[in-house]
C-alpha positions as CSV (number, residue, x, y, z in Angstrom):
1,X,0.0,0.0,0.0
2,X,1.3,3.0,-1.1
3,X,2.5,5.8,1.7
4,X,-0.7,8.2,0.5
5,X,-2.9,5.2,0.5
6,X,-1.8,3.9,3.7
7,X,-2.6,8.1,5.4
8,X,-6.3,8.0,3.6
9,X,-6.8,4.5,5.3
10,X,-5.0,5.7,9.1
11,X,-7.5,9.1,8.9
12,X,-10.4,7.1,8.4
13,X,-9.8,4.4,10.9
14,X,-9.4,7.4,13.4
15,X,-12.2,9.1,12.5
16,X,-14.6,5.8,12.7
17,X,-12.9,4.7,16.1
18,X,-14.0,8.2,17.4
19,X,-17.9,8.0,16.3
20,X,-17.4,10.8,13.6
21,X,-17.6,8.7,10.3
22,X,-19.5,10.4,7.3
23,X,-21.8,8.4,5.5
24,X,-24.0,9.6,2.2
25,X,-27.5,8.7,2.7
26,X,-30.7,9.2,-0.1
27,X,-34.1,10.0,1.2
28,X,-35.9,7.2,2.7
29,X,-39.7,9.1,3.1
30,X,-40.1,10.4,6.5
31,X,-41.2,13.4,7.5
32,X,-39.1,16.6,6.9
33,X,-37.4,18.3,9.7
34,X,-33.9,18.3,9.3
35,X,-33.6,20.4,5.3
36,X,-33.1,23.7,4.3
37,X,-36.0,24.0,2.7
38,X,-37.9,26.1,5.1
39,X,-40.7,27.8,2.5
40,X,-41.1,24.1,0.8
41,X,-40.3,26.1,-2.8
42,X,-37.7,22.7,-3.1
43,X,-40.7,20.9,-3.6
44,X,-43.2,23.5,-5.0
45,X,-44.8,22.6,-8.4
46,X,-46.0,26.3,-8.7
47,X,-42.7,27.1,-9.1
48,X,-41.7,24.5,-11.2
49,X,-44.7,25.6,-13.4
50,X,-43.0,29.1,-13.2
51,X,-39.7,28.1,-14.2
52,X,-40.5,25.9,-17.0
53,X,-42.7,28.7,-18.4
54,X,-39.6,31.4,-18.2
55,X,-37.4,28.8,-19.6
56,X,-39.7,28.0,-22.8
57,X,-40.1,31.7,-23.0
58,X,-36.9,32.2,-23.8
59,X,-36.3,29.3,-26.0
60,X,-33.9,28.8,-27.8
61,X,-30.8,28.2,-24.6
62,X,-28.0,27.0,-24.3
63,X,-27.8,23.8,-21.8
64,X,-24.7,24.7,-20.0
65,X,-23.2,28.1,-19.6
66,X,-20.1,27.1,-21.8
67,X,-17.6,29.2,-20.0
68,X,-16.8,31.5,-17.3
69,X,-18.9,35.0,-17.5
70,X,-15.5,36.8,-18.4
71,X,-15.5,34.5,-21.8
72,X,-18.4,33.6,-23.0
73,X,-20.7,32.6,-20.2
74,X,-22.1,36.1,-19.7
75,X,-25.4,37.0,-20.8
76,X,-27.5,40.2,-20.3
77,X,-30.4,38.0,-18.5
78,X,-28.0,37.2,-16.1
79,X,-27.3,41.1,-15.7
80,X,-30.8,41.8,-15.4
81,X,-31.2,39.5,-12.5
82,X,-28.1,41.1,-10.7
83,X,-30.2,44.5,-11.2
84,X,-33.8,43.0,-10.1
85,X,-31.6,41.3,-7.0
86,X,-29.8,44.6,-5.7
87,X,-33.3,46.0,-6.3
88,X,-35.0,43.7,-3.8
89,X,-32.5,43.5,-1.2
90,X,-32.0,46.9,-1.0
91,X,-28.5,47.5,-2.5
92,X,-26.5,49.5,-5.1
93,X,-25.1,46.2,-6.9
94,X,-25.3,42.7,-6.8
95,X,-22.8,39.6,-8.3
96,X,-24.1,36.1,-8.9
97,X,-22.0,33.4,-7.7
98,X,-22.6,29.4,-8.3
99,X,-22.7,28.6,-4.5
100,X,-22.7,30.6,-1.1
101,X,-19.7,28.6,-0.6
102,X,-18.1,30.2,-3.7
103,X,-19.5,33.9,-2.5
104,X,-18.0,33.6,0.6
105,X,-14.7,32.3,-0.5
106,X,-14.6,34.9,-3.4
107,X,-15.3,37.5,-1.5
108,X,-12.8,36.7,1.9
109,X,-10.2,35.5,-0.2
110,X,-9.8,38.3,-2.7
111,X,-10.4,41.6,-0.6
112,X,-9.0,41.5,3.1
113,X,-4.9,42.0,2.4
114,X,-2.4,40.8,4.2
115,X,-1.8,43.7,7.3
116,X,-5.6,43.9,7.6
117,X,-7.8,42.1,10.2
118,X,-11.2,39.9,9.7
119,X,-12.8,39.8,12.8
120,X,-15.2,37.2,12.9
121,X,-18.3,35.8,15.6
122,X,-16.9,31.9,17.0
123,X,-20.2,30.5,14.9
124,X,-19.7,31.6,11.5
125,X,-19.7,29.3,8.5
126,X,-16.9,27.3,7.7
127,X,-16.8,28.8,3.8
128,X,-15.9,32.1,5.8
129,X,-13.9,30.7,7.6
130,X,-11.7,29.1,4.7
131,X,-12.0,32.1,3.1
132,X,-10.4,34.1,5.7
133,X,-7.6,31.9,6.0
134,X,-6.9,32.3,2.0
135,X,-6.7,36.2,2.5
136,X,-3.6,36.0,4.6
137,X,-5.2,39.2,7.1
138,X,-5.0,38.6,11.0
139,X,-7.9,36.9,11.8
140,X,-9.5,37.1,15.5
141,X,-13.1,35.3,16.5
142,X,-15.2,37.0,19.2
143,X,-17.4,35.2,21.4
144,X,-20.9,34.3,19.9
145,X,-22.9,37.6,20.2
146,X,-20.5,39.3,22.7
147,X,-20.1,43.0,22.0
148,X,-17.5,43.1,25.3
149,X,-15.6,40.5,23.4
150,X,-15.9,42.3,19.6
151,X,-14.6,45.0,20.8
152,X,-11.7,44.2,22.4
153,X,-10.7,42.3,19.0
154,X,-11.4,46.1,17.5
155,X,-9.0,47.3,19.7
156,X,-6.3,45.4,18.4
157,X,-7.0,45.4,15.2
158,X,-4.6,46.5,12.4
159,X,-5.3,47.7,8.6
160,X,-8.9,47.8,7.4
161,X,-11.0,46.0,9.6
162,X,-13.9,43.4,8.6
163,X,-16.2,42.1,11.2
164,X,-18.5,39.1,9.9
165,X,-22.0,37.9,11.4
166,X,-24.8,35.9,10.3
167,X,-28.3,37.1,10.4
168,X,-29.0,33.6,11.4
169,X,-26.7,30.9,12.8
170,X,-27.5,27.9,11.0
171,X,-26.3,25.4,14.0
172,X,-28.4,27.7,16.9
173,X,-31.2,29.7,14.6
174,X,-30.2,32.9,17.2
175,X,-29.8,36.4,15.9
176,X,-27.2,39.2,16.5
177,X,-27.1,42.1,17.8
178,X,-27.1,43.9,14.7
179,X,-28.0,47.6,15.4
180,X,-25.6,47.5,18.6
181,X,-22.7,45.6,16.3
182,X,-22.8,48.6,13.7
183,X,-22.2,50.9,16.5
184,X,-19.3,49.3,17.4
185,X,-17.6,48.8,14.1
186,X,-18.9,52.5,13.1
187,X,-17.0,53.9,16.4
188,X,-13.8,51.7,15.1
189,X,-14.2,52.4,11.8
190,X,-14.5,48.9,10.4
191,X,-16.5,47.3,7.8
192,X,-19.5,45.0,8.3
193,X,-20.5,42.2,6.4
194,X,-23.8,39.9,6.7
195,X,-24.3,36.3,5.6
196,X,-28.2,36.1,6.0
197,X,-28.4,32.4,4.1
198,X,-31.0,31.7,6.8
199,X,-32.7,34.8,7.3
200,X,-34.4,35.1,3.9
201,X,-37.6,34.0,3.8
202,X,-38.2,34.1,7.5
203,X,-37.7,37.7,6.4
204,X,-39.0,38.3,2.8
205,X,-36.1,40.3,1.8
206,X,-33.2,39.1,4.7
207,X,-33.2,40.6,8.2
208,X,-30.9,43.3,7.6
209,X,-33.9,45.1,5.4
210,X,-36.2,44.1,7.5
211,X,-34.2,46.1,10.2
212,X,-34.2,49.1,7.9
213,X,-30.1,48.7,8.3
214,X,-29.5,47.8,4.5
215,X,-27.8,51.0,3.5
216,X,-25.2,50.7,6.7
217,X,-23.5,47.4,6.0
218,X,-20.7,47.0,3.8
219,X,-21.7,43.9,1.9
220,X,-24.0,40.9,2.4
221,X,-24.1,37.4,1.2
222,X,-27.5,35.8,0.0
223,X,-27.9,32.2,-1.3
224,X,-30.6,30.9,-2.7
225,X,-30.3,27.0,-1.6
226,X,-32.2,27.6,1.7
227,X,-35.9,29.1,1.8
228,X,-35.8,29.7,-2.2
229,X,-35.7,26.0,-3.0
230,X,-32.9,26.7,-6.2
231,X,-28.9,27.3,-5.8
232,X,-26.7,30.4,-6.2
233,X,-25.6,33.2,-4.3
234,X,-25.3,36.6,-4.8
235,X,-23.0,39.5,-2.6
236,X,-24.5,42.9,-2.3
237,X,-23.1,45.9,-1.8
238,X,-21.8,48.7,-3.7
239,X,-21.2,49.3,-7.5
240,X,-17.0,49.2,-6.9
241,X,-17.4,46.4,-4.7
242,X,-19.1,44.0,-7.4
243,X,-16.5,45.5,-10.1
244,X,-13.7,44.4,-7.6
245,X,-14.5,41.1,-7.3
246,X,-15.0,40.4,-11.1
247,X,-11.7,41.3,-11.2
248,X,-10.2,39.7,-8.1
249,X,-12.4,37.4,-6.8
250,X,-10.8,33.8,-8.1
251,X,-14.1,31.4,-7.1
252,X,-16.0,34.2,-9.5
253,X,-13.0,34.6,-12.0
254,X,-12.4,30.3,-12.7
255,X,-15.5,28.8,-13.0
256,X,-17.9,28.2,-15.4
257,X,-21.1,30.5,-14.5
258,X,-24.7,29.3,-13.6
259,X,-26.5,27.2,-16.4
260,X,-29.0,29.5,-17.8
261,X,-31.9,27.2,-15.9
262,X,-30.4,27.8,-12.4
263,X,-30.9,31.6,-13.4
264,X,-34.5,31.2,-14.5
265,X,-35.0,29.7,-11.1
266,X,-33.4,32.4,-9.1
267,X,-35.7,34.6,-11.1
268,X,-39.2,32.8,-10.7
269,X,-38.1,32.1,-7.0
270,X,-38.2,35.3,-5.8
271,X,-41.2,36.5,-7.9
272,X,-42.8,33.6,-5.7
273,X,-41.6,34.8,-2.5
274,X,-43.3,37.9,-3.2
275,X,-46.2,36.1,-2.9
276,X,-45.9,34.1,-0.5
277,X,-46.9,36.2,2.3
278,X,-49.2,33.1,3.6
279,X,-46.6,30.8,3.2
280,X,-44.0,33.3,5.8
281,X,-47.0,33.5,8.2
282,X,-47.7,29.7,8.5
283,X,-43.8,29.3,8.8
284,X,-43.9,31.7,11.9
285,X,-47.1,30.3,13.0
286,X,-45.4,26.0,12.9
287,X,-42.2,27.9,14.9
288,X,-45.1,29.2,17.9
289,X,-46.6,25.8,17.6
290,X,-42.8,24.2,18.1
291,X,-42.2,26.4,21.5
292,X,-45.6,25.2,23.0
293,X,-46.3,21.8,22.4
294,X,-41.9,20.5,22.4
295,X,-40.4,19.6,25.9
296,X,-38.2,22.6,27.1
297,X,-34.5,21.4,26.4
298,X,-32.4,24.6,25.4
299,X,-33.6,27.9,24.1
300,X,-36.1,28.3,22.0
301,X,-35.0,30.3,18.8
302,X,-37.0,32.4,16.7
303,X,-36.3,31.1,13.4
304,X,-36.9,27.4,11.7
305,X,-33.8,26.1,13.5
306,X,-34.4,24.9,16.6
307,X,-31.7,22.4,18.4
308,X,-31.8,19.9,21.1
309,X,-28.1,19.7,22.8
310,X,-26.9,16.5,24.0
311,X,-23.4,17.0,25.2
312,X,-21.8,14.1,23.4
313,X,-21.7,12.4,19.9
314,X,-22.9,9.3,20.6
315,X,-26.2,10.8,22.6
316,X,-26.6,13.1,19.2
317,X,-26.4,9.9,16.8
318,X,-29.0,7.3,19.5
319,X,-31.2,10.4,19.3
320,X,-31.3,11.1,15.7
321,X,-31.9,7.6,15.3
322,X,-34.9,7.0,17.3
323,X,-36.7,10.1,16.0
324,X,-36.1,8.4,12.7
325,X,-37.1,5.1,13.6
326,X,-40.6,6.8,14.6
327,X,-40.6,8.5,11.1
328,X,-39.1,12.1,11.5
329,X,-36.2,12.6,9.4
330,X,-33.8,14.5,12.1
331,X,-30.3,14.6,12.1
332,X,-27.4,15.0,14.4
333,X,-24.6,17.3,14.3
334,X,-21.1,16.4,15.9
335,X,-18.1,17.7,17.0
336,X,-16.3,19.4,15.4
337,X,-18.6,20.8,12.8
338,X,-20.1,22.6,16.4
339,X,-18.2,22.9,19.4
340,X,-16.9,19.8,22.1
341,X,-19.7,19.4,24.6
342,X,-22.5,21.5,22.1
343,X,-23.4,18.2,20.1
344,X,-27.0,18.1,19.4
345,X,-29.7,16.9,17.1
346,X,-31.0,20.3,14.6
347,X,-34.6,20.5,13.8
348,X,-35.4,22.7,11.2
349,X,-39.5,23.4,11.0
350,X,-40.9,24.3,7.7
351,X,-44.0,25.4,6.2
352,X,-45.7,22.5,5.0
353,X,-44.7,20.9,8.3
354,X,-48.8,20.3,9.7
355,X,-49.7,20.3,13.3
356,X,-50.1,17.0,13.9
357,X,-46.4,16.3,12.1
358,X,-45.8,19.0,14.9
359,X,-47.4,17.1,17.9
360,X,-45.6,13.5,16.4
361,X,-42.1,15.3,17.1
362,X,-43.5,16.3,20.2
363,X,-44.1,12.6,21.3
364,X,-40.8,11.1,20.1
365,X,-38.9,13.9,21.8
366,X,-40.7,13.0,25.2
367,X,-39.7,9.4,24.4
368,X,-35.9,10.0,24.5
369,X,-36.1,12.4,27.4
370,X,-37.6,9.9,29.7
371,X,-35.5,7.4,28.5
């Protein structure tokens, strides 16, 4: 066995022996509270009607996007959308990206220089994270939501400064600070930027504009894999900031841009999220439901991710088992994807979860705490 061979087999011998194996899995039809797919547009056949319509509308297409958009993968419907996007969300500019992982890692890698400093909360996203690391700046993490803790990391900070939240953690479902965190990087002079992947639909048009904050942050990042059932990304912010990152930003730069259908469904899914103001309220109304009828094991958050700690890997994987074994497709998180001692099993609530899909959680959750 050959000395690269014999490293692959050694990491994942450790990795089994220590209960954090990753396995693939397909769907195996039980009921939904564990995806990302908190509007149920995934799944919605008005919106395939609506993107099937766009599509023939525009007939003929290419199938694939052929190249990158600085070759010949541009196209002035994919401008439009930009336009229509910074529109929505409230911003001068707007660039499309294939993933939020691409955004993020365009966007960290390419602007923050070495001599500057990223400041970011301890819960961001790893695509941040690896982002960060790629831009060669300082880099400091502040405890999850402190201010206290932000701004002594603003103190010693050096160059141009970057501090990074989410709208909405994706392991916790809290929210920050936001209003008292722009104080602090106002008073310090540093830049704020927003990842609200999870805060868009919950929020129509992402929590920053529903805070009214929209023209005070530097840039956010949006994706469109969560509540808007399609993929894609797109960071906001000014016109000099999108015209620097065609130009810098390598995830943006090297790839080959969106197929032209994946734009037709960024387009038709947010012309259905302006309608789905029914939708957003039964949403809110399945996350009240959630805080009075499930046992009481950690705080209750405000958005469709709610979490159940269990301390330890091995509680997290017996838990997320029996809830599936009664039919609820729930999954655990580990260590180190969250913190040592923060294992847990996530619950994400939708809006075509029904009450009594509700009350069934409800029952298998009481199960495992008396057990």
């Amino acid at each position: 066995m050959s000395s690269a061979n014999t490293y692959i087999y050694d990491k994942l011998r450790e990795r089994s022996n220590l209960g954090l194996y990753r396995t693939l899995t397909t769907g195996r039809g039980l009921i939904d509270f564990c995806s990302n797919d908190y509007l149920g547009f995934a799944r919605s056949e008005a919106l395939k009607d609506l993107i099937r319509q766009e599509h023939d509308s525009q007939y003929p297409v290419l199938n694939g996007a052929t190249g990158s958009r600085l070759i010949s993968g541009n196209m002035a419907y994919t401008e439009a959308i930009e336009q229509h996007l910074a529109a929505y969300y409230g911003s001068q500019a707007g660039l499309l990206f294939n993933s939020g992982y691409d955004a993020n890692l365009g966007l960290f890698s390419s602007l923050p220089q070495k001599g500057d400093t990223i400041i970011c909360d301890e819960l961001i996203h790893a695509s941040i994270i690896d982002g960060a690391r790629l831009s060669y700046a300082n880099r400091y993490t502040f405890k999850h939501n402190d201010l206290d803790s932000l701004e002594s990391k603003l103190k010693a900070a050096k160059g141009l400064i970057y501090v990074v939240i989410e709208s909405v953690y994706s392991m916790d479902g809290d929210t920050p600070p936001i209003a008292r965190i722009l104080e602090l990087t106002d008073r310090y002079g540093a830049n704020l930027i927003v990842d609200e992947a999870h805060a868009v639909g919950l929020y129509p048009a992402g929590l920053v504009k529903y805070l009214n904050l929209e023209n005070k942050i530097f840039a956010r990042i949006i994706t469109f894999g969560k509540a808007l059932g399609c993929h894609g990304a797109i960071v906001l912010g000014k016109n000099p900031l999108r015209e620097y990152l065609i130009n810098f930003a390598r995830s943006f730069i090297y790839t080959t841009a969106l197929p032209f259908h994946s734009l037709v469904a960024i387009k038709m899914a947010h012309g259905l999220l302006q309608e789905s103001t029914e939708t957003i309220t039964k949403l809110r109304e399945n996350i009240k439901t959630y805080k009075q009828v499930i046992p009481q094991y950690d705080a209750y958050s405000e958005s469709p991710i709610q979490c159940v700690i269990l301390g330890s890997n091995s509680k997290a994987k017996q838990a997320a088992a029996a809830l599936q074994q009664e039919g609820l497709d729930v999954r655990a998180i580990l260590s180190p994807t969250v913190g040592l001692g923060t294992e847990r099993i996530r619950i994400c609530l939708h809006a075509f979860n029904t009450f009594g899909e509700i009350q069934q959680l409800s029952s298998a959750l009481n199960k495992i705490s008396n057990a």
